[in-house]
C-alpha positions as CSV (number, residue, x, y, z in Angstrom):
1,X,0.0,0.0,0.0
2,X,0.8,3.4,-0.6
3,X,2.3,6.2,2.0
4,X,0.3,9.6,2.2
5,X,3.9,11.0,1.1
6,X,3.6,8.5,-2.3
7,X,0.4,9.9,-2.9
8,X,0.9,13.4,-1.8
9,X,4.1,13.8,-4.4
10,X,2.2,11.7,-7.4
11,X,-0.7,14.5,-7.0
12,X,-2.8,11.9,-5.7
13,X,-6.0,12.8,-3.0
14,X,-3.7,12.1,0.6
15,X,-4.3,12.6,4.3
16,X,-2.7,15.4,5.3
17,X,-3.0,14.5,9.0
18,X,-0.5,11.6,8.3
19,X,2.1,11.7,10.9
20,X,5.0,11.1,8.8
21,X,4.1,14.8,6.4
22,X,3.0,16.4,10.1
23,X,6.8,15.8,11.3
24,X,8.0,17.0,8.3
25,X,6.0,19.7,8.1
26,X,7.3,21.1,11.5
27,X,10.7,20.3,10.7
28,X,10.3,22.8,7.8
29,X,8.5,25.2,10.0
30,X,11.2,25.1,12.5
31,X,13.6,25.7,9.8
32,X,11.5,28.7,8.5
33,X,11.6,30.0,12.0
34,X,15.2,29.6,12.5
35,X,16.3,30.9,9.4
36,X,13.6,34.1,9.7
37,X,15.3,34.7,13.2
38,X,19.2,35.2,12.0
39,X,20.5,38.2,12.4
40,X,21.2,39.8,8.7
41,X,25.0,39.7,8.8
42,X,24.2,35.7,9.4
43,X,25.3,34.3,6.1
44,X,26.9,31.4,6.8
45,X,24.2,30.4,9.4
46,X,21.5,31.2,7.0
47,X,22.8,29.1,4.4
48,X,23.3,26.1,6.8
49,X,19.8,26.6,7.6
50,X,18.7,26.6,3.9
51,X,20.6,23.8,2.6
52,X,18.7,21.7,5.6
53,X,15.3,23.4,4.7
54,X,16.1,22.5,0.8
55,X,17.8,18.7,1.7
56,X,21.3,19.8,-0.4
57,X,23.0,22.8,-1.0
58,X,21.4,26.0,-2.7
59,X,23.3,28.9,-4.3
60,X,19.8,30.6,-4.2
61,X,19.3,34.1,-2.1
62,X,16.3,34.1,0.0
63,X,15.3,37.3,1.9
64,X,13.2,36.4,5.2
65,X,10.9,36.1,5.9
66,X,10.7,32.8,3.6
67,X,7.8,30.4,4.7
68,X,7.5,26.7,2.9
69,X,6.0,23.8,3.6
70,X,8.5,20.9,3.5
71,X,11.1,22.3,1.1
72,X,12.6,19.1,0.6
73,X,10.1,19.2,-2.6
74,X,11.7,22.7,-3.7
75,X,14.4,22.3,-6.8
76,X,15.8,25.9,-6.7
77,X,18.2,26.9,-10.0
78,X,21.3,28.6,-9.0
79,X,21.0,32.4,-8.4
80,X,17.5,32.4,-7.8
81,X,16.5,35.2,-5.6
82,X,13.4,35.3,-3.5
83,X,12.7,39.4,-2.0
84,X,11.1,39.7,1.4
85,X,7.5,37.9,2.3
86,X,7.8,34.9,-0.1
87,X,5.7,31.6,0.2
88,X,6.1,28.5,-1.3
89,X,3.3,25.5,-0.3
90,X,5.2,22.2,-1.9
91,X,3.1,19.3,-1.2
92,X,4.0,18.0,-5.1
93,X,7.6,19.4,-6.4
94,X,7.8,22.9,-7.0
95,X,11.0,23.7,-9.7
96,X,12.5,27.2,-10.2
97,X,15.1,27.8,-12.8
98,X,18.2,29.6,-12.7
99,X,18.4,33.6,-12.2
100,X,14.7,33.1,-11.2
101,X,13.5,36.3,-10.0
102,X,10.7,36.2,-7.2
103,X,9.4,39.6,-6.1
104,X,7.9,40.5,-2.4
105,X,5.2,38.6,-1.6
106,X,4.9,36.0,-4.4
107,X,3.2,33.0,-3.6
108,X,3.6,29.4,-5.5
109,X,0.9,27.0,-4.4
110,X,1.0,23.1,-5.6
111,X,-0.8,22.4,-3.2
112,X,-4.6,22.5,-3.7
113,X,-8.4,21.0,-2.8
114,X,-11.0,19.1,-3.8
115,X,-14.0,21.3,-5.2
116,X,-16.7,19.3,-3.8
117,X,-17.5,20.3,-0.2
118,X,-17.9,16.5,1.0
119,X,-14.6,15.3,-0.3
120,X,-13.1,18.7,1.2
121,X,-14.9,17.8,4.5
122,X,-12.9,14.3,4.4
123,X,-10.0,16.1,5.1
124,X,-8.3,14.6,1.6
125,X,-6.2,17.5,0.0
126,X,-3.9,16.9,-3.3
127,X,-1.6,19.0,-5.5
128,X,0.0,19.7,-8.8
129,X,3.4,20.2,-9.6
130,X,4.7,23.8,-10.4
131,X,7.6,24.7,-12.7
132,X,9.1,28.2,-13.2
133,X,11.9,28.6,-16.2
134,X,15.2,30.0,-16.1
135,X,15.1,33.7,-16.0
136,X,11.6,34.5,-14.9
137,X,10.7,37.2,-13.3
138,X,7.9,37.8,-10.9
139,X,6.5,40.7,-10.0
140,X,5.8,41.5,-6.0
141,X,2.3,39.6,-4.5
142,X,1.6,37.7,-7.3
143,X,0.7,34.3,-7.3
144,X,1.5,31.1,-9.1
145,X,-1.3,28.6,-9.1
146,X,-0.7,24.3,-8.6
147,X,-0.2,23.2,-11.9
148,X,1.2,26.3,-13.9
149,X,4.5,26.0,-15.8
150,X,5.8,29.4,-17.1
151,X,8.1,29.4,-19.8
152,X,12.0,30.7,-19.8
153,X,12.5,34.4,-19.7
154,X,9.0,35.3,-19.1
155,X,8.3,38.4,-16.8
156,X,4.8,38.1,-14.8
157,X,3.5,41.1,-13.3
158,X,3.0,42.3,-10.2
159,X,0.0,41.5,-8.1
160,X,-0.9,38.7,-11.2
161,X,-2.9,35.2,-10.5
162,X,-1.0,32.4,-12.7
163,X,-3.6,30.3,-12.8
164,X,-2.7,28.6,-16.6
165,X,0.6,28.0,-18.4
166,X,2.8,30.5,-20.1
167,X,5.1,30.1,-22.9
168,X,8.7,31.2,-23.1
169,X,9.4,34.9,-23.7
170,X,6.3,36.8,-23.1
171,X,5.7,39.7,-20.5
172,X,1.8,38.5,-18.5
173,X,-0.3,39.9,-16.3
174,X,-3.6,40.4,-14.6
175,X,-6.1,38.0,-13.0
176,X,-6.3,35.6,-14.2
177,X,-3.0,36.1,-15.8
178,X,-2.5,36.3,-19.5
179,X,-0.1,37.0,-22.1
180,X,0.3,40.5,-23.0
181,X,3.1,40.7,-25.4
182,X,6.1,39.2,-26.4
183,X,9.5,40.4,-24.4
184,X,12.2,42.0,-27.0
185,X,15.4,41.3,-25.4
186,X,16.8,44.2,-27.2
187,X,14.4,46.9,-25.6
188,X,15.3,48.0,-22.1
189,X,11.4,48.5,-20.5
């Protein structure tokens, strides 16, 4: 038979209540709390306390507060950089590519609910796997929806709601988020 964690990571309905993801869950949360508390001249510290959180190294810069759920399930590119107030909820694997941009108060959910109040009242919860490209930018308090890939180089904008995919190369925004033009790397705005 199947672990809650199996199911959880295969986007499967699982028990969240299961007491192997609750010890993990407060693992991460201790971890967020540790690394939140560091003084800002801490860099070694911090980056002990993120390469725990993560489960290997990270060349990624995180400004705290940071808040996840496991991390374990995070795969973060090199020189990704996360600005104050960020949230990630990884129930499924959440990937971010390198030079990933990640403005103040973005939020990436994979992890999401049934839409039918009795199967929500079971207490069952599932989620989808996010993926950011290489080189994305997001804009400050917007937020990436379970399921959404975005494309390489693409720039989402501030205060947007991801909730479908985006190609490679286009700047989006709005809510629900959509494509508004194609980025010319040879223009500076």
């Amino acid at each position: 038979m199947r672990s809650e964690k199996e199911k959880m990571l295969a986007g499967e309905l699982y028990d969240g209540s299961d007491a192997e993801l609750v010890a993990q869950r407060y693992r991460a949360r201790q971890l967020c709390l540790e690394f939140n508390a560091l003084p800002v001249d801490a860099m070694e510290a911090r980056s002990r306390v993120l390469d725990a959180l993560f489960g290997k190294p990270v060349s990624a810069y995180i400004t705290p507060p940071f808040y996840c759920d496991y991390g374990i399930h995070v795969e973060l590119g090199d020189k990704a950089y996360f600005n104050f107030n960020c949230v990630i909820l990884d129930v499924c694997r959440v990937t971010i590519g390198k030079n990933a941009l990640f403005g103040p108060g973005v939020q990436i959910y994979a992890a999401t609910h049934p839409l039918g109040a009795t199967q929500r009242r079971s207490g069952l919860e599932f989620g989808r796997p996010v993926s950011i490209g290489d080189d994305v930018w997001v804009g400050g308090g917007a937020i990436i929806c379970p399921g959404v890939s975005i494309g390489a180089g693409s720039v989402i904008g501030a205060g947007s709601v991801v909730t479908r995919d985006l190609p490679a190369g286009v700047f989006a925004a709005g809510n629900p988020c959509r494509v508004l033009r194609p980025i010319d790397e040879s223009a500076s705005a």
